[in-house]
C-alpha positions as a Markdown table, in Angstrom:
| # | Residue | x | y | z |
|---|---|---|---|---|
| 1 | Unk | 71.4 | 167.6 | 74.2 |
| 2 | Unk | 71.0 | 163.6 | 73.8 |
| 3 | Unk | 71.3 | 161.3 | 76.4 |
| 4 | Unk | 73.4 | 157.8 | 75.8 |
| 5 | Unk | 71.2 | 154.6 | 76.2 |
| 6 | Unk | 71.9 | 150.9 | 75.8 |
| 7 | Unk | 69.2 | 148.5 | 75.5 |
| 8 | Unk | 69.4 | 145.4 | 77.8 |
| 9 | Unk | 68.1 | 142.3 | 75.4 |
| 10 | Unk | 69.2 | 141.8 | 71.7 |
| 11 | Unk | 66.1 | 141.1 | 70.3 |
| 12 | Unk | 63.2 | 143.1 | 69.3 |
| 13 | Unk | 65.0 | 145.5 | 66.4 |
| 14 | Unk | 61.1 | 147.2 | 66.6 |
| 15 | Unk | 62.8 | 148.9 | 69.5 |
| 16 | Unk | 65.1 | 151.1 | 67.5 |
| 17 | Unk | 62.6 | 151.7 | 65.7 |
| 18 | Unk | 60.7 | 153.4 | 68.6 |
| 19 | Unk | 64.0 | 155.3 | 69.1 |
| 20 | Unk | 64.1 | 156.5 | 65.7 |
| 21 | Unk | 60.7 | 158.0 | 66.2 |
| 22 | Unk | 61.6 | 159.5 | 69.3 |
| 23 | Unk | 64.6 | 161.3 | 68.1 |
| 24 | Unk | 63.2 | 162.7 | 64.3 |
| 25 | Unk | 60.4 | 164.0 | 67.0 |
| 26 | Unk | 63.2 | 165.8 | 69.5 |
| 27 | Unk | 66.8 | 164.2 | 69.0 |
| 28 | Unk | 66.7 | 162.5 | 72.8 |
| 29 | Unk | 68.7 | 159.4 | 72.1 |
| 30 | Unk | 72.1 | 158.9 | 71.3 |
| 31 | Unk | 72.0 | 154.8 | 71.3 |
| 32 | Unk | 75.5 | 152.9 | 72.2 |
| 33 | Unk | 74.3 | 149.1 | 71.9 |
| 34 | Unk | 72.9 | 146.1 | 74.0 |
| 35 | Unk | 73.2 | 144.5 | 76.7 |
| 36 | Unk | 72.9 | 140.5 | 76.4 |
| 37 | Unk | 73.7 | 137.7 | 78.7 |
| 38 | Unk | 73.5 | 135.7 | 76.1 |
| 39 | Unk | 77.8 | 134.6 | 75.6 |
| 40 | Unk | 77.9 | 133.8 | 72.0 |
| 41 | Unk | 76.4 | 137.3 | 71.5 |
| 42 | Unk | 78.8 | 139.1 | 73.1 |
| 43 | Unk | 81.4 | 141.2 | 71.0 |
| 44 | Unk | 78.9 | 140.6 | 68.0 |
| 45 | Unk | 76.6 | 142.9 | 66.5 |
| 46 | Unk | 72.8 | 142.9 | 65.9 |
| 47 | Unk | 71.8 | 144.6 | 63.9 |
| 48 | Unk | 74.7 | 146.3 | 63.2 |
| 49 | Unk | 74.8 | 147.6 | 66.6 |
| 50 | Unk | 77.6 | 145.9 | 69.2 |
| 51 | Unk | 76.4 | 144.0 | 72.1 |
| 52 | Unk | 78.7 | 145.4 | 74.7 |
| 53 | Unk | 78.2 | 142.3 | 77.3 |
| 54 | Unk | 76.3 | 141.3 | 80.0 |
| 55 | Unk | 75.1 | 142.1 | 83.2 |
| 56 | Unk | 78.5 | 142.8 | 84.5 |
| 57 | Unk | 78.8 | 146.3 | 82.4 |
| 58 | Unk | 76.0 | 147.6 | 84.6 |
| 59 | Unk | 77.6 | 149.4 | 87.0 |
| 60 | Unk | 80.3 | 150.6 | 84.4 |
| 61 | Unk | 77.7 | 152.5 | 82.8 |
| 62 | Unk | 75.6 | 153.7 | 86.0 |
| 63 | Unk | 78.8 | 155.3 | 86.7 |
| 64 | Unk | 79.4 | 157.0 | 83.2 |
| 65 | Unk | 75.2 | 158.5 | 83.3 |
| 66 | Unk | 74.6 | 155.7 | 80.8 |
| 67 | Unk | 70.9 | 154.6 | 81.2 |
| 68 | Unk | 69.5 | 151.3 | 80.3 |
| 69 | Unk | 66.3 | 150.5 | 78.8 |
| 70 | Unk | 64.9 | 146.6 | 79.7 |
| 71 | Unk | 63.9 | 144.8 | 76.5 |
| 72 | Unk | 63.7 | 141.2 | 78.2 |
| 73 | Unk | 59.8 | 141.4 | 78.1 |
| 74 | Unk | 58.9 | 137.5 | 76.8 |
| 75 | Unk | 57.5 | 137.0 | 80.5 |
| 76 | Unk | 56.5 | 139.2 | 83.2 |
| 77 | Unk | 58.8 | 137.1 | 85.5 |
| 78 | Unk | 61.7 | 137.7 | 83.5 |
| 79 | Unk | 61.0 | 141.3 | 83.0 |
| 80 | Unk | 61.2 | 142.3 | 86.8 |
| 81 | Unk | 64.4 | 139.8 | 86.6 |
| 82 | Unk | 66.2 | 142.0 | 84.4 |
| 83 | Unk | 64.5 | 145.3 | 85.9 |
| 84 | Unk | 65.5 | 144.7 | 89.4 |
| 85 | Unk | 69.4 | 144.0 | 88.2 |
| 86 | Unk | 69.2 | 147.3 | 86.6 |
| 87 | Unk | 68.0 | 149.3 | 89.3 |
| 88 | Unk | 70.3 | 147.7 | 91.7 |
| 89 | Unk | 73.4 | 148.9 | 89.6 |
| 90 | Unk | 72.1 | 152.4 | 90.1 |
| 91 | Unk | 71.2 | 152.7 | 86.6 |
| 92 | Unk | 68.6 | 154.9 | 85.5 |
| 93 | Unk | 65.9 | 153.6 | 83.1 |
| 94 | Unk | 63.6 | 155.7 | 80.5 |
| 95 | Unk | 60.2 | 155.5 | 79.6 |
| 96 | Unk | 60.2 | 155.0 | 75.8 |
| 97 | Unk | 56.8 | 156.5 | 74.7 |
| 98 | Unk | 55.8 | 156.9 | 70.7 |
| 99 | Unk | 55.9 | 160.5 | 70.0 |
| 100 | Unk | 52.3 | 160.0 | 68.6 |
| 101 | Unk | 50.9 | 158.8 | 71.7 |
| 102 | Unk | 49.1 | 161.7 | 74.0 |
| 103 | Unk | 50.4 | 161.1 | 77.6 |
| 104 | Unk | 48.2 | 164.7 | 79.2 |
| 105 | Unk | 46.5 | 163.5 | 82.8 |
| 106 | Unk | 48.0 | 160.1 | 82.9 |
| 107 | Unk | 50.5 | 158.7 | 85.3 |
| 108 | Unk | 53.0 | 156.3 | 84.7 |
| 109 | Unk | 56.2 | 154.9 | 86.4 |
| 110 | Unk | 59.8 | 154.1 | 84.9 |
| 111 | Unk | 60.8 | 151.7 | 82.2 |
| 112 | Unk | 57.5 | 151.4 | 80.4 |
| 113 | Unk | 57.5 | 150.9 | 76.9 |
| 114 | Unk | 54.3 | 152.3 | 74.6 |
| 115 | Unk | 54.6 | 151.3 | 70.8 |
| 116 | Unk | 52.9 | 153.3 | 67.9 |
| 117 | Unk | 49.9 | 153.5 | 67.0 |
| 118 | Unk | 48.9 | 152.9 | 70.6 |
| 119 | Unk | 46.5 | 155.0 | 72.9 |
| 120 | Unk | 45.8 | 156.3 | 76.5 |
| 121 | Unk | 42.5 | 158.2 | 77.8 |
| 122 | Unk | 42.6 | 160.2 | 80.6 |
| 123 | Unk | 43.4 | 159.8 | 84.1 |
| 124 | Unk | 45.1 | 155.6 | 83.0 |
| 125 | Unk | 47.8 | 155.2 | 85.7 |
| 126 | Unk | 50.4 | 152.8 | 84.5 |
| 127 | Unk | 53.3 | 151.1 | 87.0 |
| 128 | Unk | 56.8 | 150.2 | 86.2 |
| 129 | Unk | 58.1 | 148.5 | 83.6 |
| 130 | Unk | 55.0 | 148.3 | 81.7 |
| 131 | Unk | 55.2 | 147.3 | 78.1 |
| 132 | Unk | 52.1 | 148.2 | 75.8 |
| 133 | Unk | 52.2 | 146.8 | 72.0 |
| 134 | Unk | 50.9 | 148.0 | 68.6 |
| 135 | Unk | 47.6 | 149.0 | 67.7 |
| 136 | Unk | 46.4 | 148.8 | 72.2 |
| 137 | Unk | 44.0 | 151.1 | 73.8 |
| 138 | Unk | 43.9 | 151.5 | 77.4 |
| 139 | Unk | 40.8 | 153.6 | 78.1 |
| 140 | Unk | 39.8 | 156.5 | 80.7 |
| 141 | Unk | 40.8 | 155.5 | 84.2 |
| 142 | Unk | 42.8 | 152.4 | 83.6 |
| 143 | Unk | 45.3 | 151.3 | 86.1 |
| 144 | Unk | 48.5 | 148.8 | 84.8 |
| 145 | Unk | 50.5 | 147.1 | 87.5 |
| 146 | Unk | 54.2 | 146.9 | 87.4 |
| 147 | Unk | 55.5 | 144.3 | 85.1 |
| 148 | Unk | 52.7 | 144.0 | 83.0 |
| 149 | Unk | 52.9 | 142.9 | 79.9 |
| 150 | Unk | 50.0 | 143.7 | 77.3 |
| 151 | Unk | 50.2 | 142.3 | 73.8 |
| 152 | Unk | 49.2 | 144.1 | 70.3 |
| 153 | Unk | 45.5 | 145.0 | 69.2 |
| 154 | Unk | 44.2 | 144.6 | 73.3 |
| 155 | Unk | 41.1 | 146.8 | 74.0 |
| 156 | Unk | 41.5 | 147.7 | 78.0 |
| 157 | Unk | 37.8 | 149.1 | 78.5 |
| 158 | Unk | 37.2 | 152.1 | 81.1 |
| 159 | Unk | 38.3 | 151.8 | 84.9 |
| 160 | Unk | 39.7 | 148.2 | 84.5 |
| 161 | Unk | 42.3 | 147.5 | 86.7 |
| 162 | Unk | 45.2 | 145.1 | 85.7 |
| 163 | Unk | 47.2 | 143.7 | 88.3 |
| 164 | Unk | 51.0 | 143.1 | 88.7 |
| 165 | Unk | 52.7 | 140.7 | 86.4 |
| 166 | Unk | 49.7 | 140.0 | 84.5 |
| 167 | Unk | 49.9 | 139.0 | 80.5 |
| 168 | Unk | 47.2 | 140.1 | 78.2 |
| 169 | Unk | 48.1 | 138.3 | 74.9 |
| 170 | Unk | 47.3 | 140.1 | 71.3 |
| 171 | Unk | 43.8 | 141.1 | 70.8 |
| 172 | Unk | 41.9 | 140.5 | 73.9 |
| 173 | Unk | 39.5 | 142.7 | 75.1 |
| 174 | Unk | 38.9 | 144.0 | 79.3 |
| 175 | Unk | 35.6 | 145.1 | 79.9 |
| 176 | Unk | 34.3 | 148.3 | 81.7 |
| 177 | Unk | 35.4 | 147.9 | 85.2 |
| 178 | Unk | 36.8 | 144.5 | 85.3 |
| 179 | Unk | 39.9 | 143.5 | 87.5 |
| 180 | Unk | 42.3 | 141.3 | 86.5 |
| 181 | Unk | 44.4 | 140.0 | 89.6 |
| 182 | Unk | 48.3 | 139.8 | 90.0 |
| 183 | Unk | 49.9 | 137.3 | 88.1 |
| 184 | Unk | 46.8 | 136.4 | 85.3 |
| 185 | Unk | 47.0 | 135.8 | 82.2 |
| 186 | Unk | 44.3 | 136.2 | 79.7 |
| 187 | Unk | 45.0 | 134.4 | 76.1 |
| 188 | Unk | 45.0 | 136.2 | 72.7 |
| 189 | Unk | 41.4 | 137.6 | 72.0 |
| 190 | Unk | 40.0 | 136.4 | 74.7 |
| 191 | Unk | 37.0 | 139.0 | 76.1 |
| 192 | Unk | 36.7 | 139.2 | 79.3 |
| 193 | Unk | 33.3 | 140.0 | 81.1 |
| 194 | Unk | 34.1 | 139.3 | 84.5 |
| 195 | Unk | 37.1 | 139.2 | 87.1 |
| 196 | Unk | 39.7 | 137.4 | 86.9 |
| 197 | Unk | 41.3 | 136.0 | 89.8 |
| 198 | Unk | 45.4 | 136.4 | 90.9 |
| 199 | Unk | 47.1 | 133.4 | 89.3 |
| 200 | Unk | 44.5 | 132.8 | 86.6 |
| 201 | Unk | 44.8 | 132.0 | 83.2 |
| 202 | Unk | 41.4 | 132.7 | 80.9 |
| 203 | Unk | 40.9 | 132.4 | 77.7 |
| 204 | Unk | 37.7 | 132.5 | 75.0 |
| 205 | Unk | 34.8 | 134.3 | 74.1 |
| 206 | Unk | 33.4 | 134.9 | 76.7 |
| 207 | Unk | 36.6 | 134.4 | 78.7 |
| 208 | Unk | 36.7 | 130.8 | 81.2 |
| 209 | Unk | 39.2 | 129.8 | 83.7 |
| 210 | Unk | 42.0 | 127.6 | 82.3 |
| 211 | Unk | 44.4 | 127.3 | 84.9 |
| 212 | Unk | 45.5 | 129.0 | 88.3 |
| 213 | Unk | 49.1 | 129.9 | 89.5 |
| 214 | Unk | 50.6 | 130.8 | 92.6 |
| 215 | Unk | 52.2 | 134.1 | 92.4 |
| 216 | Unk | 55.8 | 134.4 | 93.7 |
């Protein structure tokens, strides 16, 4: 039996195509639309999918077993936005995991999203609303804070720890052990060879402070 989902975001279509892959795998899915706040998308279509409206159909479908996926992942700040109106509606919210990817002695929380081609060793433990792009590994003993937002082609080296509401943009590589704190961010294909501080943006080869930031 398939469950009913709506996506919360009209953008991304590379998010159906996750759900295709899902369901030719074990038909899980049965998709209904989007959610947008957006009001000149509302009543539309995308995709040739119907945006059903915003915010305000949340507890509408909590009621009707509807769950809701969070695509509103351009920052982490506006990813635990969107995440902590869902969960207050009493919605529930899926993981959506590529069929292809081997989840065995890993942990991970609700709403994360894992795109193809990407990979998980052993014993990674990953928070809530994670997203994980194309083509990134997150090695043996990784731990992902909620919120986190990791961008396509990132190498995540052995027992690093990401914090909370951290962006790794596309590329960048986390060396063995390294601990990235809340709130960093570390720019597209950067390497990073030692810790980076809560609030810190790095960037470069070897990765070098840019910029600091006070978490919320």
């Amino acid at each position: 039996m398939t469950g009913k989902l709506a996506i919360y975001g009209a953008s991304h279509f590379m998010l159906l195509k996750q759900l295709d892959a899902i369901n030719q795998q074990t038909p899980t899915w049965d998709f209904i639309g989007f959610l947008d706040d957006a009001p000149e998308r509302q009543g539309q279509t995308y995709h040739g999918f119907p945006v059903l409206g915003g915010r305000e159909r949340l507890p509408d479908l909590a009621l009707k077993g509807i769950q809701v996926f969070n695509n509103v992942v351009s920052t982490p700040a506006s990813c635990e936005a969107v995440a902590n109106l869902i969960l207050a509606s009493g919605c529930q919210v899926p993981n959506l995991i590529h069929p292809t990817i081997d989840m065995t002695y890993t942990e991970i929380g609700c709403g994360c999203l894992l795109t193809e081609a990407c990979a998980v060793g052993a014993f990674a433990r990953l928070g809530n609303f994670v997203s994980v792009r194309l083509h990134s590994v997150l090695s043996h003993d990784v731990v992902v804070g909620d919120y986190t937002i990791v961008g396509p082609g990132v190498t995540v080296a052995g027992k690093a720890r990401i914090g909370r509401s951290c962006f790794i943009g596309a590329g960048a590589t986390i060396l063995p052990e390294i601990v990235i704190g809340d709130g960093a961010v570390v720019g597209a294909g950067a390497v990073v060879t030692r810790n980076v501080p809560p609030g810190m943006t790095v960037a470069g080869v070897p990765a070098r402070p840019l910029t600091s930031r006070e978490m919320p």
